[in-house]
C-alpha positions, 0 to 999 in steps of 0.5 A, a space after each residue: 120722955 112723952 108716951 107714944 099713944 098707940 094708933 089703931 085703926 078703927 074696924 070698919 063697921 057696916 051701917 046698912 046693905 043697899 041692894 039694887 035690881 036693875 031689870 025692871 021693864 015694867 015700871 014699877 017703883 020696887 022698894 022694900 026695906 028691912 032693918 039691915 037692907 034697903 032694896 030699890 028697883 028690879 023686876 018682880 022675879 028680882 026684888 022678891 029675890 032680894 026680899 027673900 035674900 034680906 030675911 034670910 040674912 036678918 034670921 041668921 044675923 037673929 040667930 047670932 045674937 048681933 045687930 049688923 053695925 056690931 058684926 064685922 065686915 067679912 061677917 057680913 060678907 058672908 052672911 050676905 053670900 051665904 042667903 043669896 045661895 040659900 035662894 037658890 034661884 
């Protein structure tokens, strides 16, 4: 009898973070990019925001020890959560 090969399915991983501002009304071209993050458009306020936000999350990702592709999704989730409040704007 043939052995059945176990099937499981592979972790999602997370490869990058897209961030997209979208109250831009001056005209400016906003784009910044980080190992993890690439953050397109936005007002001045919004993209320094999402700057702020990328280096929070690229220090505790350091902190953890992990590149973001070897930190699981929710991991991730949470991070990202966690930098947007620490903004605090």
């Amino acid at each position: 009898m043939a052995k059945k090969k176990s099937r499981r399915k592979a972790e999602p991983t997370v490869g990058g973070i897209l961030g997209v501002g979208l109250d831009n009304t001056d005209g400016h071209k906003r784009v910044t990019k980080t190992e993890e993050m690439v953050l397109v458009g936005g007002s001045e306020e919004t993209h320094e925001r999402m700057q702020e936000t990328a280096i929070r999350f690229s220090e505790e990702l350091e902190k953890r020890g992990k590149p973001l592709p070897q930190t699981s999704v929710r991991e991730a989730i949470d991070l990202l959560r966690e930098a947007i409040e620490r903004t605090g704007r």
